[in-house]
C-alpha positions in Angstrom: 0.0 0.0 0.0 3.3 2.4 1.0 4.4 1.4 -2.8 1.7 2.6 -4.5 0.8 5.8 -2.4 4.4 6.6 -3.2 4.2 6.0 -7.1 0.9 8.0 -7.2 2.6 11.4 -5.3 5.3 11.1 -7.5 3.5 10.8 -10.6 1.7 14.2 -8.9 4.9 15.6 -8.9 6.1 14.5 -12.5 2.3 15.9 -13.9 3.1 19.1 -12.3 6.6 19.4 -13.3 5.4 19.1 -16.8 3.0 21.6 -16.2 5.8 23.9 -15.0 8.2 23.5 -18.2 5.2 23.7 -20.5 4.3 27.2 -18.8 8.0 28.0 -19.2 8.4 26.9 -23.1 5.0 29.5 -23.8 6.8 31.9 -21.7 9.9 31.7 -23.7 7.7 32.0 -27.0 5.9 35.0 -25.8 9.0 36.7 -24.8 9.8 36.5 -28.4 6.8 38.5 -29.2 6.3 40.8 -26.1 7.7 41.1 -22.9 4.6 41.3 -20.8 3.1 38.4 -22.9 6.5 36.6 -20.9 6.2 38.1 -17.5 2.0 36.9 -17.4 3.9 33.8 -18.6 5.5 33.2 -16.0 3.6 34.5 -13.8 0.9 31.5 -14.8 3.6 28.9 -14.7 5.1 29.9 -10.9 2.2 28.5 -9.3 2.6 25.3 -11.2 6.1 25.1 -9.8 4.8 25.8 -5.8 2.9 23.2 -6.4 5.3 20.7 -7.2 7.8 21.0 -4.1 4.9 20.4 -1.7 4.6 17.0 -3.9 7.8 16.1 -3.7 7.7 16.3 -0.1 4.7 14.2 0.4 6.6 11.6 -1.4 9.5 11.6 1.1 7.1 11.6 3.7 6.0 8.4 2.3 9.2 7.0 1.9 11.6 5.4 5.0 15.2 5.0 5.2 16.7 2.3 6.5 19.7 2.8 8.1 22.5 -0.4 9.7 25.7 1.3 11.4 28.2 -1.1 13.1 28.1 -0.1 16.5 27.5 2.6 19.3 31.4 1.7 20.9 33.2 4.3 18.4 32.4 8.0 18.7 32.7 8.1 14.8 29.9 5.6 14.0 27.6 7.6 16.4 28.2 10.9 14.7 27.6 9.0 11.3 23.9 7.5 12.2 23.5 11.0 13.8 24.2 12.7 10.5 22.9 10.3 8.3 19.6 10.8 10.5 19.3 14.2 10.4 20.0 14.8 6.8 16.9 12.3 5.4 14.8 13.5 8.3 15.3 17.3 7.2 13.6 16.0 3.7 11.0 14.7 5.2 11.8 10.9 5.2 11.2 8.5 8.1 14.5 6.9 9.4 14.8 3.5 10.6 18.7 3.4 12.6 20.4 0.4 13.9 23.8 -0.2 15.7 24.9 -3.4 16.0 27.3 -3.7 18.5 29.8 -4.4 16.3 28.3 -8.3 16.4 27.5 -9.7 13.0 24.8 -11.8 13.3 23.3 -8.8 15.1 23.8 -6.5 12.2 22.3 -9.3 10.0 19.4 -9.5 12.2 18.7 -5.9 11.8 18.9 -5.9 8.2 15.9 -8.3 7.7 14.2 -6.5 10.3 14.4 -3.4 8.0 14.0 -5.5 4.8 10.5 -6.6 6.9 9.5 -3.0 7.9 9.8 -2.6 3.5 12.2 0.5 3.8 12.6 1.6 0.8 16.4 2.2 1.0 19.3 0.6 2.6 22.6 2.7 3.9 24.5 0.2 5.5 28.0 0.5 7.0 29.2 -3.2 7.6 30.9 -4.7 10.2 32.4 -7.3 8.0 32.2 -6.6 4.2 31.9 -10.4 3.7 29.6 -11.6 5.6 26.1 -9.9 4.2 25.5 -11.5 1.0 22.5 -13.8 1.7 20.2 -10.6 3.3 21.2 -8.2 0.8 19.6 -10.6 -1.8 16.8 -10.7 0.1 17.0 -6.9 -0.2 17.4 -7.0 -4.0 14.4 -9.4 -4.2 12.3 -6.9 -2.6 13.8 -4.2 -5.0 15.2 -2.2 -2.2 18.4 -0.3 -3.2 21.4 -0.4 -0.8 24.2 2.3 -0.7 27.3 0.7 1.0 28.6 3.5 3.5 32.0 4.1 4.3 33.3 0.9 4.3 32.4 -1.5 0.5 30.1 -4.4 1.1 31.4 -7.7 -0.9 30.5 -10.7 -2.9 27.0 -9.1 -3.7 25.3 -7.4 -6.6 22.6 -5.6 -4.6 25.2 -3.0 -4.2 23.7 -0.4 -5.8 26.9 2.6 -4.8 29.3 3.0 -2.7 29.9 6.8 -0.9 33.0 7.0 1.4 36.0 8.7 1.9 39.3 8.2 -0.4 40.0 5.3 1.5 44.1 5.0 0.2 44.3 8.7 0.2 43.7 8.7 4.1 47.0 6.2 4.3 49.1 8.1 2.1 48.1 11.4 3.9 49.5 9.7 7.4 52.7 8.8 5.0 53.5 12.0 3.2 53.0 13.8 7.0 56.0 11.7 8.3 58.2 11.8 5.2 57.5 15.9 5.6 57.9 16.0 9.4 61.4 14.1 9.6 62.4 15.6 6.4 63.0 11.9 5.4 64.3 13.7 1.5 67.0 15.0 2.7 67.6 12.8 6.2 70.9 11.7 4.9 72.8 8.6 6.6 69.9 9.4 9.3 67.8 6.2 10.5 64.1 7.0 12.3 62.4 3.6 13.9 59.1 3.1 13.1 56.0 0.6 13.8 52.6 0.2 12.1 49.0 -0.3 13.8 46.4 -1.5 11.2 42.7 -1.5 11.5 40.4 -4.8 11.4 41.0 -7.4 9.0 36.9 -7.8 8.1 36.9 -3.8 7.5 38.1 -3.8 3.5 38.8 0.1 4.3 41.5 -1.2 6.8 43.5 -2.6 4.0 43.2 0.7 2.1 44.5 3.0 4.8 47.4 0.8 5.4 48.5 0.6 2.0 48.0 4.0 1.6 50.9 4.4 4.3 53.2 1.9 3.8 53.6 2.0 -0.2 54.2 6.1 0.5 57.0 5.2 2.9 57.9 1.9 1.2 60.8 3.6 -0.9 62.1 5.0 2.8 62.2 1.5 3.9 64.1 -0.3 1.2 66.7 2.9 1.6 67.4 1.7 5.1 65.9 5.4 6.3 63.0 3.9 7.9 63.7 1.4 10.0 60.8 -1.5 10.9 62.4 -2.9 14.3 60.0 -5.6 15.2 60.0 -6.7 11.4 56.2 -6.7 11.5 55.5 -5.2 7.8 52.4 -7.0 6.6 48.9 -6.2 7.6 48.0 -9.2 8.8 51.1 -9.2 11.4 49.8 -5.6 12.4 46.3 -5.9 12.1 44.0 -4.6 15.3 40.8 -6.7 15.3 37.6 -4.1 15.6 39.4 -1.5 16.2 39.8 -2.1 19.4 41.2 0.4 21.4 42.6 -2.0 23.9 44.3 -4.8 21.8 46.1 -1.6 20.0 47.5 -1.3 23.9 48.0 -4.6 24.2 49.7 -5.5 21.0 52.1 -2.1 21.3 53.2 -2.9 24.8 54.3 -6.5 23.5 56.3 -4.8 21.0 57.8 -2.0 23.6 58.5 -4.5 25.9 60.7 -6.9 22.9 62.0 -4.2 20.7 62.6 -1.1 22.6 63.1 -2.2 26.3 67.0 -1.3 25.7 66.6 2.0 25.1 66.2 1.8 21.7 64.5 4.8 20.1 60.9 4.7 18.5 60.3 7.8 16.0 57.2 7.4 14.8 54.3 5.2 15.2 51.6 5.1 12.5 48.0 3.8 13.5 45.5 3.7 11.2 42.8 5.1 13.2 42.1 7.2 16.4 41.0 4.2 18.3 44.1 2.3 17.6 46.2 5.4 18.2 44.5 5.8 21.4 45.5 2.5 23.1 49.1 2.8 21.4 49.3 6.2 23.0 48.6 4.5 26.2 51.4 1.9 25.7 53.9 4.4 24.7 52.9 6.5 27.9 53.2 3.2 30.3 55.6 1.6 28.5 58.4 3.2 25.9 61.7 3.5 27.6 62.7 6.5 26.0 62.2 10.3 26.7 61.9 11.5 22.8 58.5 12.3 21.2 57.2 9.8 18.9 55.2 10.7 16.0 51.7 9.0 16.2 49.0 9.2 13.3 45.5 8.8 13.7 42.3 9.3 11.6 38.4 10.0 12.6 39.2 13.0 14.6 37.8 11.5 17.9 37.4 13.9 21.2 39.8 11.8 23.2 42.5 12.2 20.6 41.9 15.6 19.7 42.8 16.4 23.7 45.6 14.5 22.9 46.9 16.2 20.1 46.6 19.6 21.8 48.4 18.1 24.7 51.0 17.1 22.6 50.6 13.2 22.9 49.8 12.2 19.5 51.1 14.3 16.4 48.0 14.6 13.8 44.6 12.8 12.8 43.1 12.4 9.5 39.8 14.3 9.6 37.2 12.7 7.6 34.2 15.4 7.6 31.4 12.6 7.9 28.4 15.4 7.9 29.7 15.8 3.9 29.3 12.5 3.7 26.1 11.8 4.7 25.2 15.1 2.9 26.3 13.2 -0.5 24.7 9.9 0.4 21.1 11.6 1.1 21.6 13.1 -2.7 22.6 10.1 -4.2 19.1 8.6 -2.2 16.9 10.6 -3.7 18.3 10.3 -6.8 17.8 6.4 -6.2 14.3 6.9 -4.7 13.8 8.9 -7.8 14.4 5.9 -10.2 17.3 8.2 -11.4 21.0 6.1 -12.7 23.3 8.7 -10.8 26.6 9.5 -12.0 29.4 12.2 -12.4 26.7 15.1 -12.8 25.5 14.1 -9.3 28.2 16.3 -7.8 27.7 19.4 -9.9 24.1 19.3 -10.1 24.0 18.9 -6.1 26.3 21.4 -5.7 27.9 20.5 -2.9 30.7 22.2 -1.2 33.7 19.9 -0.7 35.7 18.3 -2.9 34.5 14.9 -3.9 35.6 12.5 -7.3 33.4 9.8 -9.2 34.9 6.6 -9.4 34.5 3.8 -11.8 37.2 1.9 -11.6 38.8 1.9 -8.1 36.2 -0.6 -6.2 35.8 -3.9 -7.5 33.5 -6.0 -4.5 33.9 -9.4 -6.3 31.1 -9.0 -8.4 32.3 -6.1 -10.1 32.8 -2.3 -10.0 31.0 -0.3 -7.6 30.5 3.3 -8.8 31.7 5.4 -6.1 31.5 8.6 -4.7 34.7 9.5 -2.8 35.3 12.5 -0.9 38.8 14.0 0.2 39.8 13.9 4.0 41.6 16.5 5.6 45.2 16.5 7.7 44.0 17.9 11.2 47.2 19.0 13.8 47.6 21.0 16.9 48.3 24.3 14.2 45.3 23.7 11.8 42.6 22.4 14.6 40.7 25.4 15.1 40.8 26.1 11.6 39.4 22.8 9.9 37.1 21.7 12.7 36.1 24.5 14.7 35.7 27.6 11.9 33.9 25.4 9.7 31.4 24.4 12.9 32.3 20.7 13.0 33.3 20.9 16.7 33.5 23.4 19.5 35.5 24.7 22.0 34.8 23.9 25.6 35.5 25.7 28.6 39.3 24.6 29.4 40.0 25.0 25.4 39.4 21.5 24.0 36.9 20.5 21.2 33.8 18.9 21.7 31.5 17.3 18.9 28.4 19.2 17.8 
């Protein structure tokens, strides 16, 4: 019954629309003739137009969203469903959000439940990219579209798009800030230690971030300037399962306890995210022998770490502006809801405000290229805080001068 009083408000909305560039094409032929002809025109055509937006927004309100985020446990997933919320909400959409506690069978759970409810989109940010095949058929079956957020869904063909960040780009930002910080160009017969923290081996965005990183500094390494002293180089070896702030710890102290116990000096750590770099932050803190600063890297731009940065305890985060990106995945909606085959002219015609790129060849989820629509994150440090998180009204400044979340 939802289907059909959907179809009939938008065929409203089509029939008016019509009537609105028919009014404009006599309008354009009278202005030929006579300008008042045109103004009386248009003046007959602009209430045709009125009409339609009204239309449009009965449709929304006919229309829900269905909405699967991984879990409440990381600050970053609650701003997402927060922002993801807000932006269909504001278009008059009902929203149906989920968090899954970061357990699978949970998160698959929720799915059918929204695939039940017949929402008439899915926005799903997965847990484990492999693992949601079988419900996302059943979500293609019912002719729902699914936009994979943030992180690409794989092994299925019910992926409709994928929206996220420029997933390598975030790794090769955390690479180009150490080659610039220690001036690795011209370090000379210099060495500088360093040790990697990945993200979760079911995350396929993981992967991206750390190759980002290490093929930047990879040329570094092979030179002998970069120095790996536990050896631990691939991702599996380095991996941090859910992100978990506490294995980070864990994992680090092992290695500050079998490496560096001697007095041997760490430079720079690189973490993937902010919830790894937290618990390696920790380690270092409890643990590290020596009295130098270590460079640490993060990415999210999490509260804790931002207090950490301006304390000086880790070095820089890459700030992913996730409010853009939910502001580009409730576009790309519409256009879905619309019937619409989105692509390149999305971004100009929505004209949004940040830099984002079409991709069509980049994302390849086992069954084939995923169009993509990838925005760019930004390098966030002690200097540029206030700048690129505050002035643009991302975060705010409490009383004793650290940021809080909007």
């Amino acid at each position: 019954m939802k289907r059909k009083l959907v179809s009939v408000l938008l065929t409203a909305a089509l029939s008016m629309s019509l009537l609105a560039g028919c009014a404009s094409e006599s309008a354009d032929t009278a202005a030929e003739s006579a300008a008042p002809a045109a103004e009386a025109a248009k003046e007959e055509a602009a209430p045709a137009a009125e009409e339609a937006a009204p239309a449009e927004e009965a449709a929304a309100e006919g229309q829900t969203i269905g909405i699967a985020m991984p879990t409440q446990s990381l600050e970053r997933w609650n701003r997402d469903g927060s922002y993801l919320k807000d932006q269909f909400e504001s278009k008059g959409y009902t929203v149906e959000l989920t968090y899954s506690d970061n357990k699978i069978d949970q998160q698959v759970k929720d799915i059918e439940g929204l695939i039940a409810d017949e929402v008439d989109l899915l926005v799903i940010a997965a847990i484990d990219g492999e693992s949601l095949s079988n419900v996302l058929a059943d979500a293609k079956d019912a002719g729902i579209p699914v936009i994979s957020y943030d992180r690409l869904i794989m092994n299925t063909d019910a992926v409709s798009y994928y929206v996220s960040f420029d997933n390598y780009t975030v790794g090769t930002l955390q690479g180009q800030f150490v080659i610039d910080t220690l001036d690795l160009d011209n370090a000379g017969d210099a060495v500088y230690n360093i040790e990697f923290t990945a993200g979760d081996p079911a995350d396929n965005n993981a992967g991206f971030f750390f190759n980002g990183a290490f093929d930047t500094l990879k040329p570094y390494i092979e030179a002998g300037t970069l120095n790996i002293v536990s050896g631990q180089s691939e991702f599996d070896k380095v991996a941090t399962a859910a992100w978990d702030t506490a294995t980070a710890m864990e994992r680090f102290q092992n290695i500050l306890g079998s490496y560096y116990s001697d007095g041997t000096q760490l430079d720079v750590a690189l973490c993937s995210n902010d919830s790894t770099a937290l618990g390696v932050t920790q380690a270092i803190e409890s643990d590290y022998a020596g009295d130098n600063d270590v460079i640490i890297t993060g990415q999210d731009g999490d509260v804790a770490n931002l207090r950490n940065i301006k304390d000086g305890k880790q070095t820089m985060t890459v700030y992913k502006a996730v409010a853009n990106e939910a502001v580009a995945t409730l576009d790309l909606g519409i256009a879905l809801l619309n019937g619409e085959t989105p692509d390149a002219n999305l971004i100009s015609d929505s004209g949004w405000t940040f830099d984002c790129a079409y991709d069509t060849a980049s994302y390849d989820n086992g069954t084939g290229i995923i169009p993509s629509y990838l925005l760019v994150p930004t390098v966030v440090t002690a200097e540029n805080m206030e700048k690129e998180l505050v002035e643009t009204g991302y975060y705010i400044v409490d009383s004793e001068g650290y940021l809080e979340a909007q």
